[in-house]
N, C-alpha and C positions, 0 to 999 in steps of 0.2 A: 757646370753651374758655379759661378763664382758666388763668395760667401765674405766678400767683402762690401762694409755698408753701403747703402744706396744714397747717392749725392741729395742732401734734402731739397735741395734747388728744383733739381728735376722731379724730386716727390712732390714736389708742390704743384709746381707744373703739371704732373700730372693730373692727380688730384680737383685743380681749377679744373682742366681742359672737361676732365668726365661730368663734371658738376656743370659744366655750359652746356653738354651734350642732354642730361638730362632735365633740367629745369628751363620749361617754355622761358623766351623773351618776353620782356612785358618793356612795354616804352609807356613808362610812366606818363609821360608829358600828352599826351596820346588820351589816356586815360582818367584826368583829369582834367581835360580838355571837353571831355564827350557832352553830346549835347542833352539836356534834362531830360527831353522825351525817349533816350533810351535805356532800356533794362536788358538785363542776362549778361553773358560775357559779350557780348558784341561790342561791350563798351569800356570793359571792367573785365579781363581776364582771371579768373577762380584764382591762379598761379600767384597774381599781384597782393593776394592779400585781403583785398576791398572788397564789401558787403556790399549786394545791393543798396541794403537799407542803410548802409554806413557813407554813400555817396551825398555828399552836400553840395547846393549848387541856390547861388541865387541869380535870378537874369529878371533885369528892371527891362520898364517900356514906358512909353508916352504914349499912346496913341490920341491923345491929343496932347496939346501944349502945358495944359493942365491941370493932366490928370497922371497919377505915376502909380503905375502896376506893378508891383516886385514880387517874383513866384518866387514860391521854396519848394525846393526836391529835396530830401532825405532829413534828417532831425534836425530838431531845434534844441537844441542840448547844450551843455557849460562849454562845451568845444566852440559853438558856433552859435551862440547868442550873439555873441560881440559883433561878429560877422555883420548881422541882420542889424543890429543896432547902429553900425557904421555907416553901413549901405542905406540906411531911411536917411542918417541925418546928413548924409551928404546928396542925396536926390532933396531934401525937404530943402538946403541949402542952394540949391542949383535954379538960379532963375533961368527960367517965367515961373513965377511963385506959384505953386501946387493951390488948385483947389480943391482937392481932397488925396485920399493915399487907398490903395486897397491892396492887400495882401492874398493872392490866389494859393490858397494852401493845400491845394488836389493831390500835391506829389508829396505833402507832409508825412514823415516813417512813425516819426516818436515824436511830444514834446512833454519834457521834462518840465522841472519845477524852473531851472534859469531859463528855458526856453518861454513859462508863462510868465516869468519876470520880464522878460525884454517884449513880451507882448503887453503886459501893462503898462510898461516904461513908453511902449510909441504910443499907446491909446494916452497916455497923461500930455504928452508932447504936441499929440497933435488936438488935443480938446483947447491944450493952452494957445495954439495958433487958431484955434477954430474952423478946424479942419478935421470933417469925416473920415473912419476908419472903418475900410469896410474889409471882413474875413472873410475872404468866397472858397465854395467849394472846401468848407472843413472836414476834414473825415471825422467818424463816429467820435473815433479818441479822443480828439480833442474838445469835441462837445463834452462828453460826459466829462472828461477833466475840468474844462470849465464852469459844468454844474456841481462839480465835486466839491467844489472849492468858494462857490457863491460867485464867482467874476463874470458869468454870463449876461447880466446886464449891465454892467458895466463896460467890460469890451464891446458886446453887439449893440447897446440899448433897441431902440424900435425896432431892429434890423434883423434878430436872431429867427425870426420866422420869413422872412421875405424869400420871394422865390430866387435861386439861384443861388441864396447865399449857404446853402447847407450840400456839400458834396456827397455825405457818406449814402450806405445803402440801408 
């Protein structure tokens, strides 16, 4: 047995190679890509890091000309207000001029205090265009956050009872 030091080169080498061996691949780009309607690791490997609920995703639609649907999947938090704030006002900017906006919030995880700031920021934005905002499918949370706080009439006005517009259970 020799007892002269070990080349660090090759200790490193080594070392890498056993740390490939045991920690899964994760193709990031893969996983960040995935589409909103999926959950568990199918989408989101444990290994990567990423929470279900820590997953954010917004996907806008037209289904008609104009009318603009933008879902949220995972929180609305200081990370990713801006996000949603971006994404309105560059659909609100994209002609054929919206008339109206509604936000499908079914896949909502959490929304914080900047998350109900940038939801009063689009209800100001679009009352001043005069254009309806409608929040479909809320979960409980964020009702009661919005009664927490007095802003339920004013984000839903007539709307907070209508069928369809309340997701939770």
């Amino acid at each position: 047995m020799s007892t002269e030091p070990a080349d660090s080169a090759t200790e490193a080498e080594a070392i890498a190679a056993a740390a490939d061996r045991t920690a899964p691949a994760v193709d990031a780009a893969a996983a960040l890509s995935a589409p909103a309607g999926n959950t568990g690791t199918d989408w989101a490997p444990a290994a990567s890091g990423f929470a279900d609920d820590d997953y954010f995703a917004l996907v806008t639609a037209r289904p008609r000309a104009d009318a603009i649907v933008i879902t949220v999947r995972g929180p609305l938090d200081y990370e990713t207000s801006d996000d949603l704030l971006t994404t309105v006002t560059e659909e609100l900017n994209t002609p054929p001029a919206a008339a109206g906006l509604s936000l499908d919030l079914a896949g909502l995880t959490v929304c914080d205090s900047m998350g109900l700031a940038a939801l009063l920021t689009i209800r100001r934005r679009t009352a001043a265009s005069g254009l309806p905002l409608r929040l479909l499918h809320r979960p409980d949370t964020l009702d009661r956050l919005l009664d927490l706080t007095g802003t339920t009439e004013y984000l839903l006005g007539d709307e907070h009872d209508g069928p369809g517009e309340h997701g939770g259970s």
